[in-house]
N, C-alpha and C positions, 0 to 999 in steps of 0.2 A: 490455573492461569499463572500466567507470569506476568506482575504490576511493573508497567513503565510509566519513568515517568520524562519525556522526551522535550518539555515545553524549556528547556533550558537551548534544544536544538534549533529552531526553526529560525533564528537571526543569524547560527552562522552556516545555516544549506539556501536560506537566500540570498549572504554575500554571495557563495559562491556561485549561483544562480546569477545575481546580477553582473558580476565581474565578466562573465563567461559570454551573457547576452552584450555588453557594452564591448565587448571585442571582435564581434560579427561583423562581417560587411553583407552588402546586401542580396546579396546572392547567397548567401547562408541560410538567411532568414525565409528562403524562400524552395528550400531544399525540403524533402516531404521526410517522415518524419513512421514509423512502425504503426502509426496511428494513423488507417487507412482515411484516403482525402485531406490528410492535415498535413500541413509544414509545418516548420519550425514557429513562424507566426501565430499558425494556429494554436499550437500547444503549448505557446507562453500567454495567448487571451484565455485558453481553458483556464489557465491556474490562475490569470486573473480573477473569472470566473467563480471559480472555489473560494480566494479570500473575499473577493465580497459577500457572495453566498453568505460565508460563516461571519464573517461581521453584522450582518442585516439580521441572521436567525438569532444567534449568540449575542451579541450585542443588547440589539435594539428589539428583542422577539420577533422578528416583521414574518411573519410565514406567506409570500409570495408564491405557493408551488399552486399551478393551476390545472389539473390533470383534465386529460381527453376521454369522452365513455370512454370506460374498459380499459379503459391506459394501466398499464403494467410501471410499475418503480422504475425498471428497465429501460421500456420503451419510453417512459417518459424522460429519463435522464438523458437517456440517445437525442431525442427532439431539442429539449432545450440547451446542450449544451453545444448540439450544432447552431442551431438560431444563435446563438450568444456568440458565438466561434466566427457565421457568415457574415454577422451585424459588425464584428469588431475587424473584419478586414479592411474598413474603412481609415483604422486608426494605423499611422506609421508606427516602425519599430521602438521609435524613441516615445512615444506616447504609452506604450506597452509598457516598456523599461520602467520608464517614468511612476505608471502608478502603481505599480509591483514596489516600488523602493518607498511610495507614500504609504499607500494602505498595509507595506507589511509588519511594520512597529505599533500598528494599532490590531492587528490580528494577533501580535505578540501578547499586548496585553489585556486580549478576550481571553487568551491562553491563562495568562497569570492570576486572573481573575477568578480563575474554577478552585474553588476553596478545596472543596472533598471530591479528591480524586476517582475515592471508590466510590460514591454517590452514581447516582443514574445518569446516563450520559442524556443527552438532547435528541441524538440520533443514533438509534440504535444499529449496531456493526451486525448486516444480518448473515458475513460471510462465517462468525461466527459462533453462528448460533440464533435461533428464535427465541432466548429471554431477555432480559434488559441487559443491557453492556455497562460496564462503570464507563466512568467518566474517562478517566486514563485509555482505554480503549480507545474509543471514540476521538479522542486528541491524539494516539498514535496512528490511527487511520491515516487522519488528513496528514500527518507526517510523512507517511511512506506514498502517498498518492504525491506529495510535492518532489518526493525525492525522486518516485521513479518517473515523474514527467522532465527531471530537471535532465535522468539519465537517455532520455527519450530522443531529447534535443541534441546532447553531446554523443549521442550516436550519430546522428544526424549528419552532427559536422564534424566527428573524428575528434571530439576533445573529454580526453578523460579527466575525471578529477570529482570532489563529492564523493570519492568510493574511503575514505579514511576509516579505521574500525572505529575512531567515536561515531562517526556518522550512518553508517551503513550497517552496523551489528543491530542495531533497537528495530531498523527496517525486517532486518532476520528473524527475531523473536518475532516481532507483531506479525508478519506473514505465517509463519509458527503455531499464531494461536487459529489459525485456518483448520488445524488438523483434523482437531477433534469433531468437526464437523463433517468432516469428509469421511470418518471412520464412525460417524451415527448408525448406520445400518450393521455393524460387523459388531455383533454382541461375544464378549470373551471373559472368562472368569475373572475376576478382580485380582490384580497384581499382574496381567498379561502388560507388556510393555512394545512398544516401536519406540526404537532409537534414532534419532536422528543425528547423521553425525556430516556436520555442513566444514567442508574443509575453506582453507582459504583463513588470510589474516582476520577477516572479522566474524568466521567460524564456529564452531565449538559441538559438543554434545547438549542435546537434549531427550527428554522421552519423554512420547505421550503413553498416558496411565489408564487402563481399565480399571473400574471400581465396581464391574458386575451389568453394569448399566450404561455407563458414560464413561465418556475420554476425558485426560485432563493434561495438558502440557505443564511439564517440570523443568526444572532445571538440573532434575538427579541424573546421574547416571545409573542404566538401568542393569543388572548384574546379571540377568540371564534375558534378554528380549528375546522375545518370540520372532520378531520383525527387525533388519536393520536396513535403513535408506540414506546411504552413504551419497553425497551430492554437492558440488561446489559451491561457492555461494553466489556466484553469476545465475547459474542456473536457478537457484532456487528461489530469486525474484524474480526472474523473468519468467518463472514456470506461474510464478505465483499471481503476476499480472498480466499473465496468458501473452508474456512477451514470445513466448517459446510454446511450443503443443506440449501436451503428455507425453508422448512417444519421444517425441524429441530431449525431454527431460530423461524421461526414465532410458535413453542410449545414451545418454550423459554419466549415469547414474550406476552405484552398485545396488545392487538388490538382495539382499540376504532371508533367509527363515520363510515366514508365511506367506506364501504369494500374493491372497486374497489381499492379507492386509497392506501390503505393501505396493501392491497393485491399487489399493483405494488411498492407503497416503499420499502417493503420487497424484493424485486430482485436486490437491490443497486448490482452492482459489480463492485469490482473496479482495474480487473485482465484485461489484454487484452487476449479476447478469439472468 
């Protein structure tokens, strides 16, 4: 793994999140939005949504989740975050605005508060894996879910901006650590390597590492890879939160060396589904 540590990010990807939302008119806010049945509304109450979530669990312990028989992780997030999305169409833009710009200096410092980073997170990232996640993980999640709903919106309404390499590169990595999971079933001799090499300002090379057993993202460059998946880095969040299909990704993409593997690196996801 590669340790981020991103909690120095989240006060300035929600100025620009609020500047962005406080320049809408109303007809913006009401534009739909890649996220099927939602507007723009919609998916600035979702991210309300997620800061209080993580304030009330992190905070305050409160664990509110109430599953349905048989309710899947899944289908349960699908349910309540519509209910919470239908319930909050009631509240105008400026009330959204409003408690995104209260609650998010106190989300900051549930962040600053996580003493050991590599310590066991709260909730564990299961796109990465089924054992415990550090802490850092876990706070870079909720980073790149903030980021890529803020990108969600400015699709939305044609307004770019939040794409700066301080901002957008830590999104790359922590989508990054999707790999190794996605490369679980393709067992290769220890020192097999897949390069990633994500073009674009916020960029760079990476390789995931076979150790005989498991995969493990580096940040070496790998000197002979078996596998190389050459890919923008538009592409490679949006593949990564199924803003984009596979196919659609990998005709984006170059594909070098082992097909298998590179054919299974390309299904990174890093969405709980």
């Amino acid at each position: 793994m590669i340790p981020l540590d991103v909690r120095p990010l989240f006060q300035r990807e929600r100025q620009t999140l609020l500047e962005m939302l406080r320049s809408l008119n109303s007809a913006d806010w009401k534009k739909p939005t890649v996220c099927p049945g939602w507007s723009v509304a919609d998916v600035t109450a979702h991210i309300l949504n997620d800061y209080m979530r993580r304030i009330s669990g992190n905070r305050d312990g409160h664990d509110g989740a109430v599953f349905a028989d048989d309710e899947t992780l899944p289908a349960y997030l699908t349910r309540v975050n519509g209910e919470f999305v239908r319930a909050m169409r009631q509240c105008s833009p400026q009330v959204l605005t409003d408690l995104l710009a209260h609650l998010g200096p106190e989300l900051d410092r549930v962040w600053a508060a996580t003493a050991d980073l590599a310590g066991p997170a709260r909730l564990n990232v299961s796109w990465a894996g089924t054992g415990t996640s550090p802490s850092w993980l876990d706070i870079a999640r909720e980073y790149t879910e903030f980021w890529v709903h803020q990108q969600q919106i400015r699709d939305a309404v044609s307004r770019r901006g939040a794409d700066e390499v301080a901002l957008m590169r830590p999104v790359l990595v922590t989508f990054l650590h999707a790999v190794p999971w996605a490369l679980r079933a393709e067992v290769r001799p220890g020192g097999t390597a897949v390069q990633f090499e994500i073009t674009g300002p916020a960029g760079g090379l990476w390789s995931v590492i076979s150790d005989g057993t498991s995969w493990n993202l580096t940040a070496e460059r790998a000197q002979k890879p078996t596998a190389v998946v050459r890919m923008d880095q538009d592409s490679l969040w949006r593949l990564a939160s199924r803003g984009i299909t596979v196919e659609q990704a990998r005709q984006r993409s170059e594909l070098r060396g082992d097909r298998e593997l590179t054919k299974k690196a390309t299904t990174l996801l890093a969405v709980v589904a």
